[in-house]
C-alpha positions as a printed NumPy array, in Angstrom:
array([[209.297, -48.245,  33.171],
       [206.565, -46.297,  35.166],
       [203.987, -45.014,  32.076],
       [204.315, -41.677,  34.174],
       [207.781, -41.546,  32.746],
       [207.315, -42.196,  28.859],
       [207.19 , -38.664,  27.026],
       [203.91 , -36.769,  26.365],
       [203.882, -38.218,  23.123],
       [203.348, -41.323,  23.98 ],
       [200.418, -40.898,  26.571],
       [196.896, -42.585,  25.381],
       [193.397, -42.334,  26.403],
       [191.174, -44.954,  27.8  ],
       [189.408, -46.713,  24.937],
       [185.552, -45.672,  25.355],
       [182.95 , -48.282,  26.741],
       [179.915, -48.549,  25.529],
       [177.633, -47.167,  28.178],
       [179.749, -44.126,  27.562],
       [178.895, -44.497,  23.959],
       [175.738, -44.127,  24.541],
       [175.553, -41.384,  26.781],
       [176.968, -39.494,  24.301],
       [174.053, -40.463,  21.49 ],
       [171.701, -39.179,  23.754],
       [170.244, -35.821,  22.95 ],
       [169.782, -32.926,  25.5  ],
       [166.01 , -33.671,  26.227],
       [166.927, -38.058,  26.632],
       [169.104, -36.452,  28.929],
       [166.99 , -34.134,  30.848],
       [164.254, -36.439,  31.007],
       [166.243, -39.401,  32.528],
       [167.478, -36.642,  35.092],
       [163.787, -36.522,  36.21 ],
       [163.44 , -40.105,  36.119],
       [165.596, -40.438,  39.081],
       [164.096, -37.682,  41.21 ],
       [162.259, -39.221,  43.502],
       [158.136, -39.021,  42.851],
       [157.159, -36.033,  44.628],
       [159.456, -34.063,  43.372],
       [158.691, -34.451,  39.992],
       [154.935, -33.725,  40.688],
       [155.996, -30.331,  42.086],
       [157.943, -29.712,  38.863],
       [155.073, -30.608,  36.843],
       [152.535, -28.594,  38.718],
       [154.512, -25.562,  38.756],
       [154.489, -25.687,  34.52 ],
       [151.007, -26.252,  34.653],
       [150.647, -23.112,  37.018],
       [152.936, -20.986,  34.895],
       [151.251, -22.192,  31.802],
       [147.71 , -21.097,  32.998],
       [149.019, -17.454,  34.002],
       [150.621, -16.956,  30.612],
       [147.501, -18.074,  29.462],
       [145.595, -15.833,  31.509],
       [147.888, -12.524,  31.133],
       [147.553, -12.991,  27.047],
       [143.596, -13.84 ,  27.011],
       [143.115, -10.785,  28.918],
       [145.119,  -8.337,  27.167],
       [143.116,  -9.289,  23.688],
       [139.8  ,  -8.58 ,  25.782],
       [141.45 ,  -5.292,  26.774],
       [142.066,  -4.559,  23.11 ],
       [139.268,  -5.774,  21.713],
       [136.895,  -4.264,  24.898],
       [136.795,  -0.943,  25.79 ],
       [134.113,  -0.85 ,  28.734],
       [135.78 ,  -1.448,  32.233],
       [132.649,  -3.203,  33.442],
       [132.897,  -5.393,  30.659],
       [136.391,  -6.   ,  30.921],
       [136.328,  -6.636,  35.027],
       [133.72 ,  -9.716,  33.858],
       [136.092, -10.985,  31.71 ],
       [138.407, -11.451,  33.639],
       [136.887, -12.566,  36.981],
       [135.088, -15.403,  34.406],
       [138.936, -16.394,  32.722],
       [140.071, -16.58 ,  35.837],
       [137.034, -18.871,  37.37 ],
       [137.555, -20.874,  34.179],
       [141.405, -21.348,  34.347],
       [141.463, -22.026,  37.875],
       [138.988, -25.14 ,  37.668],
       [140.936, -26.395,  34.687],
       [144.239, -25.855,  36.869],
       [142.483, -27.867,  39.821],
       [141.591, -30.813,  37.523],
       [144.865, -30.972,  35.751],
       [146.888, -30.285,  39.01 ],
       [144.505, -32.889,  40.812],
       [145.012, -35.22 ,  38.111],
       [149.004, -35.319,  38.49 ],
       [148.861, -36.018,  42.228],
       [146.351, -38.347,  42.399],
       [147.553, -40.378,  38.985],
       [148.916, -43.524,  41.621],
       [145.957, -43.77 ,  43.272],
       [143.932, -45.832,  41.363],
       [141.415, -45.443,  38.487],
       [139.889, -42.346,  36.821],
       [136.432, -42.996,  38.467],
       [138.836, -42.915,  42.308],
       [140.069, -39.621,  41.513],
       [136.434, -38.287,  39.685],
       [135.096, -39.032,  43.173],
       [137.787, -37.081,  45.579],
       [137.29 , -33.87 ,  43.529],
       [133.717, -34.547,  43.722],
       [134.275, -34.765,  47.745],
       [136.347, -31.965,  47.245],
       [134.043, -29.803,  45.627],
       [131.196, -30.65 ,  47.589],
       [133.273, -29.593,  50.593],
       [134.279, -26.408,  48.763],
       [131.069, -25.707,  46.95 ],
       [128.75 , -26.378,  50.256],
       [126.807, -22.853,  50.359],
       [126.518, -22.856,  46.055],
       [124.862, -26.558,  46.167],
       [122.421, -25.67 ,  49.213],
       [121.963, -22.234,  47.256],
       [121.012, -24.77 ,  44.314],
       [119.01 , -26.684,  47.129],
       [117.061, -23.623,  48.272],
       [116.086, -23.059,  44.898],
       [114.524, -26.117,  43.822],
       [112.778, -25.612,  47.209],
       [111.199, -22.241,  46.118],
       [110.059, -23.743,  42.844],
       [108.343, -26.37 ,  44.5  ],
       [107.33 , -25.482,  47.94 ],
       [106.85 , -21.722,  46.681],
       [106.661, -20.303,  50.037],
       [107.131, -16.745,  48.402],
       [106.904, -16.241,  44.361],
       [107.97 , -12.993,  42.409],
       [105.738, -10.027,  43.631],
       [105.274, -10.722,  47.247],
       [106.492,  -8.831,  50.089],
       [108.139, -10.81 ,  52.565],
       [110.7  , -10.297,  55.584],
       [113.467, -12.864,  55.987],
       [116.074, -12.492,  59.333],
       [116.054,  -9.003,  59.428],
       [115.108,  -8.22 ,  55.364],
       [112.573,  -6.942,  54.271],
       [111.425,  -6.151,  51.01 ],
       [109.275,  -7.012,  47.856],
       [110.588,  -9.589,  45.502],
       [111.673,  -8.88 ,  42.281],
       [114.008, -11.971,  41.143],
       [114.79 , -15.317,  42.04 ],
       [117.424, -16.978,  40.401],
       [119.744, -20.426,  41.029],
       [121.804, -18.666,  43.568],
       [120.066, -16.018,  44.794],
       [116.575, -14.058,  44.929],
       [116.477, -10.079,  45.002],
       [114.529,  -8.142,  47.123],
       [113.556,  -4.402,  46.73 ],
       [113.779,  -2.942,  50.513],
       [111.407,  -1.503,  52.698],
       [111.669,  -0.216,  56.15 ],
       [115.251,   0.08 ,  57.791],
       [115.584,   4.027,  58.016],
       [112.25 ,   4.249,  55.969],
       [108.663,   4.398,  58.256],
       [105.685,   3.057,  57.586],
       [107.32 ,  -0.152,  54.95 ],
       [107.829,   1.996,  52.182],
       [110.382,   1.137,  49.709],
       [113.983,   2.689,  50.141],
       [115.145,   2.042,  46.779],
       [117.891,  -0.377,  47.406],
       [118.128,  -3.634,  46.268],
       [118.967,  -6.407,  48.006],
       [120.263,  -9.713,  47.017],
       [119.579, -12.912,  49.406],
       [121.759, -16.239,  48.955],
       [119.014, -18.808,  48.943],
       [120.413, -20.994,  51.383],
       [119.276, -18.29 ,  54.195],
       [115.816, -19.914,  53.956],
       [116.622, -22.719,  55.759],
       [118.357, -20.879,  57.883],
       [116.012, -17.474,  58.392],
       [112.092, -17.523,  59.625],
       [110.132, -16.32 ,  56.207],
       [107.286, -14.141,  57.218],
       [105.252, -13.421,  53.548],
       [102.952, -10.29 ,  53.725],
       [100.667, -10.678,  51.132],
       [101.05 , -15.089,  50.005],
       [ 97.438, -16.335,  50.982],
       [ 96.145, -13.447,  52.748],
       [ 96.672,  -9.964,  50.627],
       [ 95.784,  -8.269,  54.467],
       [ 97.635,  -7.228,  57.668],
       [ 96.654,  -5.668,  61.238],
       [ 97.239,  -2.352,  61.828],
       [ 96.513,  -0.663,  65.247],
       [ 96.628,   3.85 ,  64.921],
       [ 97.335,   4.627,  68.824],
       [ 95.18 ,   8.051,  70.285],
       [ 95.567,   9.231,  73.884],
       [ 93.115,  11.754,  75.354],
       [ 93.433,  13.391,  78.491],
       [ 92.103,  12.456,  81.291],
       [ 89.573,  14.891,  81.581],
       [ 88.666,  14.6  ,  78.241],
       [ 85.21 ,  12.798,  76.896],
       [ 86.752,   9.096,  76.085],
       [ 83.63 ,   7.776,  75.588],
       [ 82.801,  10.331,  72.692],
       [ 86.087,  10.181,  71.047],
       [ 85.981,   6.207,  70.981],
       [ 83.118,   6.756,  69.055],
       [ 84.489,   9.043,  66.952],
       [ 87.42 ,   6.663,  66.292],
       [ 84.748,   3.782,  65.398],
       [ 83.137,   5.611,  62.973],
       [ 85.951,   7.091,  61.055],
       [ 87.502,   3.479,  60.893],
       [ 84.485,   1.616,  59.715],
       [ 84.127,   4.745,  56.706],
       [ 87.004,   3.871,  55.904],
       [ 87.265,   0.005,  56.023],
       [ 83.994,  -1.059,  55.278],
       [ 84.746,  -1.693,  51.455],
       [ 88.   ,  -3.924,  52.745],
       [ 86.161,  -5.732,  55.391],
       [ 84.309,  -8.061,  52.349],
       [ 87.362,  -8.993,  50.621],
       [ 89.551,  -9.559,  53.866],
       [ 86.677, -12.405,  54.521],
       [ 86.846, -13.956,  51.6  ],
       [ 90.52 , -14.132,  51.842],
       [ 90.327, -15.913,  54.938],
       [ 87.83 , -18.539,  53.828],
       [ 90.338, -19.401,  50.914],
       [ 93.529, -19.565,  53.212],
       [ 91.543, -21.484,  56.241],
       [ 91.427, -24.155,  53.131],
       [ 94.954, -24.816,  53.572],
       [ 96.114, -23.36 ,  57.034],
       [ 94.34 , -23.452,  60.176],
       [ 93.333, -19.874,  60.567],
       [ 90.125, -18.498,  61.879],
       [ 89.093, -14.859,  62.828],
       [ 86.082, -14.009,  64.667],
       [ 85.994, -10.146,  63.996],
       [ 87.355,  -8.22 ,  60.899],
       [ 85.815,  -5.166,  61.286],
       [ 87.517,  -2.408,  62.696],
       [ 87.359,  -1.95 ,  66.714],
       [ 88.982,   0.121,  68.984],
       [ 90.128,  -0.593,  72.663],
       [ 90.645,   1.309,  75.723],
       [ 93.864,   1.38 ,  78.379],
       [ 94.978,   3.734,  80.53 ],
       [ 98.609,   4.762,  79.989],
       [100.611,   7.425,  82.417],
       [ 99.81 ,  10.641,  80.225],
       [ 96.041,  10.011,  79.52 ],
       [ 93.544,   7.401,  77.783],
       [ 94.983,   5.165,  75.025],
       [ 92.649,   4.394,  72.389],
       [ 93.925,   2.017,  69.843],
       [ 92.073,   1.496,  66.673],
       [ 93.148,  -2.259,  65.324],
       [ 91.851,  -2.347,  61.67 ],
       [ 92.879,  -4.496,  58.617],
       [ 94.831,  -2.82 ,  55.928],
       [ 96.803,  -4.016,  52.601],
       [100.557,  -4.03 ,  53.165],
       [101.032,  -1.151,  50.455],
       [ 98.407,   0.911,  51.445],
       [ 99.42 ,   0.916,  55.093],
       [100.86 ,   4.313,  55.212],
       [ 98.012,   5.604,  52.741],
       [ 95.559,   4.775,  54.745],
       [ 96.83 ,   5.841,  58.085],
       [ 96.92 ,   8.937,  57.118],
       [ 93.77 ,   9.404,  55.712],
       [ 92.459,   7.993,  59.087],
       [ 94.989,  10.463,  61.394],
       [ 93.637,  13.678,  58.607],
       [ 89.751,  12.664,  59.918],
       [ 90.824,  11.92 ,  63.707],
       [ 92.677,  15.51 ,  63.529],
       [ 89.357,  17.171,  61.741],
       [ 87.115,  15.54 ,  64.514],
       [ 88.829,  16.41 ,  67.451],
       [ 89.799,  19.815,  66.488],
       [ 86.018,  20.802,  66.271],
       [ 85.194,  18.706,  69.877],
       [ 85.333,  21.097,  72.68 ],
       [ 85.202,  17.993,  75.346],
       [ 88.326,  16.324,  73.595],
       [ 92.231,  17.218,  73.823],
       [ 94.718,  14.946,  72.853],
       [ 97.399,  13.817,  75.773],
       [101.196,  14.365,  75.81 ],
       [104.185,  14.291,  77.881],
       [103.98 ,  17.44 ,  80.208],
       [104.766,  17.634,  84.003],
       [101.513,  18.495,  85.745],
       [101.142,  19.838,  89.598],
       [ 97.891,  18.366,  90.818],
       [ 97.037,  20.372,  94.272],
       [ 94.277,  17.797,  96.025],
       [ 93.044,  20.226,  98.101],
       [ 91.213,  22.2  ,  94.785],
       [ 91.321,  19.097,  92.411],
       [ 89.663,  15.644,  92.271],
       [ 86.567,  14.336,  93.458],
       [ 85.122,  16.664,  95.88 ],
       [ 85.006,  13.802,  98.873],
       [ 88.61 ,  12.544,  98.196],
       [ 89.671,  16.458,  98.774],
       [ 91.881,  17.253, 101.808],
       [ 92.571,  20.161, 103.955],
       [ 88.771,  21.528, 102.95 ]])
C-alpha cells in the first residue's frame, strides 16, 4: 500500500537527527553569530565598522547635549564640540583601522601604517611643529619684533606650536602704523616666505623724505636747508645707529660708510628732486617725518627764492624765456 494512501491518522514525522538537535539548542545570538561566520571577510568588516561609526555618533550626540545643559555660553559650547568631535574621530580611525588591518600582521605593522598615514595627513601640523623648534633655536624673529613675511607685516605678539601672531601694519594703513588686526601665521610659511625683521640686530631703517623745487627756484639753498633740518633732527640717532652696526657687523657682514643724514639731487619732469635719506627707528618713522616735513614747510614758506614743484601744464614761449643766447625770433 502507497503510505500516501493510509489515513491521516496514521501519518508520522521524520525522527530528528542530531545536527537538527542541535540547531535547535542554539540560542538567537549562536545563531546570528555563525550567520556572520560565513559571510565572507569583508563583509563582516563593513558590518563591524558601521557599529563602531554608529556607536561614536550616539556617543557624540549624548556628550554634547550634557555640555549644552551643563554650558550655557555658545563660544564655549562650539569648543566643545569641535574638541569631542576631534577626539572621537581619532579614536574611530584607530578602532576602524584596527579592524581592517587585524590580518595583516602584528600590532607594531599596523602602529606603523597609521603612523604613515598620519604623517601623510598631518604634513602641514608636523612642519608647523618643525617651524617651531626652528624659531626657538635659530630665533630669526622673537616676541616684540617687527617683521614682514610674504606679504605680512606686522609686530609679533605670540608664537606658539602651530602658529605665531602678528599685530598688522601697513596694508590700507601709511607710514607702518598698526591697523589693529591680528594676524595669525602657520609656522610652516617660514620655510616657505623670505623673513625680513625690522628691528632683530639693527633697531634702525632708511628712510628717504622726497622735495621737488622748481626749476627756477634756489636748489642749492634749499639743499641746504634740507641738510640742516635733517642733521637737527638726527644727530642724537646717528651715535646709537653706529654702535648698532659695530654689534651686528660681529655676526653679519655689514658695513656702512655714512650714517649721517645726506641729501641728493635729480632732476625729475616737474622740477628738482631732493631726497633726504636719513636713518630712523621703525616706530618712529611716521613721527619723525613729520616733524621733518613741519620744519621743511616753515623754511620754505619764509624763502622768497624757493617754491615747491607740482604737476601743472606750463607754455614756455622761447622767444621771451630761457637763456638770452638760446632765444629765437629776437
Amino acid at each position: 500500500m502507497d503510505k500516501f494512501s493510509k489515513p491521516v491518522a496514521e501519518w508520522t514525522l521524520p525522527e530528528p537527527t542530531d545536527d537538527w538537535n542541535q540547531r535547535q539548542a542554539n540560542t538567537f545570538s549562536d545563531q546570528i553569530a555563525g550567520w556572520l561566520k560565513e559571510v565572507p571577510g569583508h563583509y563582516l568588516q563593513i558590518v563591524e565598522s558601521l557599529i563602531v561609526i554608529i556607536v561614536l555618533i550616539l556617543i557624540h550626540i549624548i556628550a554634547i547635549r550634557i555640555v549644552y545643559k551643563k554650558i550655557d555660553d555658545p563660544v564655549v559650547q562650539y569648543k566643545w564640540k569641535k574638541k569631542l568631535g576631534y577626539l572621537l574621530s581619532f579614536f574611530g580611525f584607530l578602532i576602524i583601522g584596527h579592524i581592517w588591518f587585524e590580518g595583516v600582521g602584528s600590532l607594531t605593522t599596523f602602529v606603523g601604517l597609521v603612523s604613515a598615514g598620519l604623517a601623510i595627513a598631518l604634513r602641514e601640523p608636523l612642519v608647523d611643529i618643525a617651524g617651531w623648534v626652528f624659531l626657538l633655536w635659530n630665533k630669526p624673529f622673537d616676541v616684540g619684533d617687527r617683521i614682514q613675511i610674504g606679504d605680512i607685516k606686522g609686530d609679533v605678539i605670540d608664537i606658539r606650536l602651530f602658529k605665531f601672531s602678528l599685530l598688522e601694519i601697513g596694508n590700507w594703513v601709511h607710514a607702518d602704523q598698526s591697523t589693529g588686526r591680528i594676524i595669525h601665521v602657520p609656522n610652516h610659511n617660514i620655510f616657505r616666505d623670505a623673513i625680513a625683521n625690522y628691528t632683530s640686530e639693527i633697531d634702525f631703517i632708511w628712510n628717504e623724505i622726497e622735495v621737488v623745487v622748481t626749476f627756477e627756484s634756489d636748489w642749492k639753498k634749499a639743499k641746504q636747508i634740507l641738510q640742516e633740518i635733517a642733521n637737527e633732527h638726527l644727530k642724537d640717532f646717528v651715535e646709537d645707529a653706529e654702535a648698532q652696526t659695530r654689534r651686528a657687523a660681529e655676526h653679519y657682514l655689514i658695513h656702512y660708510h655714512h650714517l649721517t643724514p645726506i641729501v641728493y639731487t635729480e632732476v625729475v619732469r616737474d622740477g628738482i628732486k631732493l631726497t633726504v635719506r636719513h636713518l630712523t627707528k621703525p616706530r618712529h618713522k611716521r613721527n619723525t617725518s613729520q616733524m621733518i616735513w613741519e620744519d621743511i614747510l616753515d623754511r620754505f614758506n619764509k624763502a622768497k627764492d624757493i617754491d615747491f614743484a607740482y604737476q601743472t601744464t606750463r607754455v614756455f614761449q622761447n622767444k621771451f624765456e630761457g637763456k638770452p643766447n638760446l632765444r629765437r625770433g629776437k
